[in-house]
C-alpha positions in Angstrom: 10.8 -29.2 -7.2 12.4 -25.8 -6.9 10.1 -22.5 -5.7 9.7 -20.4 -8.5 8.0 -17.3 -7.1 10.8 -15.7 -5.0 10.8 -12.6 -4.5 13.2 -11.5 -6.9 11.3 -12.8 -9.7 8.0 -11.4 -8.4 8.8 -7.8 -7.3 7.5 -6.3 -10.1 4.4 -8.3 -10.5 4.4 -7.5 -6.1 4.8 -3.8 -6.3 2.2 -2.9 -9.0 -0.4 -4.9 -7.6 0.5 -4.0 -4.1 0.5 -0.3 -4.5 -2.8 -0.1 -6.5 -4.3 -1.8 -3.6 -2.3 -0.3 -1.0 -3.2 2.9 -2.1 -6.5 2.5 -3.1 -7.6 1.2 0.2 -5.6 4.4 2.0 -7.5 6.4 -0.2 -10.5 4.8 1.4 -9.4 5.1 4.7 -9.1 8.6 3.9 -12.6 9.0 2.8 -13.9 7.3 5.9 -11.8 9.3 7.9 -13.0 12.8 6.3 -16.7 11.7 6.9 -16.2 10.6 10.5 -14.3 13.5 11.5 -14.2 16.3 8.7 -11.7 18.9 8.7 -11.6 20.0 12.1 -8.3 20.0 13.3 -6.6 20.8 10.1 -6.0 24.1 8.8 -6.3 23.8 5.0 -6.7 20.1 2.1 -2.9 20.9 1.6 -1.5 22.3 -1.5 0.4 21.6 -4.7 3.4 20.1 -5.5 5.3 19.3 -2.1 2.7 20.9 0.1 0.3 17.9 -0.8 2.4 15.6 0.8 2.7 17.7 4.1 1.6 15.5 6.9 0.3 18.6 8.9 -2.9 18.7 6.8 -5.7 16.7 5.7 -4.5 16.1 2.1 -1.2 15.5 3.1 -2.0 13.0 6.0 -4.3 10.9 3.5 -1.3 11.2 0.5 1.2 9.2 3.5 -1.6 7.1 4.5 -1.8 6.0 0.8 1.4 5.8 0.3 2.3 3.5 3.8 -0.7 1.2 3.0 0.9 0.7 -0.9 4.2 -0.3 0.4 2.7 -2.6 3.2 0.9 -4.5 0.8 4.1 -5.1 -1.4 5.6 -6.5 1.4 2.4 -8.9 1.9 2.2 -9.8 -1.4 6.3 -10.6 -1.8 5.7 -12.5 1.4 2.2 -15.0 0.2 3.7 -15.2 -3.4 6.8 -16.7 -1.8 5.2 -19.0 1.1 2.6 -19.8 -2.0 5.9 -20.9 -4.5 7.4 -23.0 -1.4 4.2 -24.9 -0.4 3.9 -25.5 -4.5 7.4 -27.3 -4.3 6.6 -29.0 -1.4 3.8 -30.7 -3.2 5.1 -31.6 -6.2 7.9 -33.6 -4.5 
C-alpha cells in the first residue's frame, strides 16, 4: 500500500489546523506570561498596524510568540500526518 498523507497532499489541512493551535496556545503563553510578570520591562502593549508586531514590547513580543508557535505546529502536524500515512501502509501490506 502506498502512503497517502504526504505532505504535499496535507499542507493545507497541516497549516490551518497548525496555526489555530499554534497560535492559540501562544496567545496563552502570552496570557500566562502577562500575569506572572505584567508589564514591567516594557514601555507601552505596542501599537497599530506594524508597531503591533514590534518585538520591543509586550504586544509585539506575544504577536511573534503566536506567530512562532503557529508555524511549529505546522511543522508537527506535516511531520505525524506523514509518519501516521507510512505506518498505515505498512499495515496494510
Amino acid at each position: 500500500m502506498v502512503n497517502n498523507l504526504t505532505p504535499g497532499k496535507t499542507f493545507i489541512v497541516c497549516l490551518i489546523v497548525g496555526v489555530t493551535t499554534g497560535m492559540g496556545n501562544g496567545s496563552v503563553f502570552g496570557a500566562a506570561l502577562m500575569c506572572a510578570l505584567g508589564r514591567g520591562r516594557f514601555e507601552d502593549w505596542g501599537g497599530w498596524n506594524m508597531q503591533a508586531y514590534d518585538p520591543s514590547t509586550f504586544m509585539g513580543f506575544i504577536d511573534w510568540c503566536m506567530i512562532i508557535f503557529g508555524f511549529a505546529f505546522t511543522v508537527i502536524m506535516l511531520i505525524s500526518l506523514n509518519r501516521h500515512g507510512e505506518l498505515e501502509a505498512a499495515a496494510a501490506k
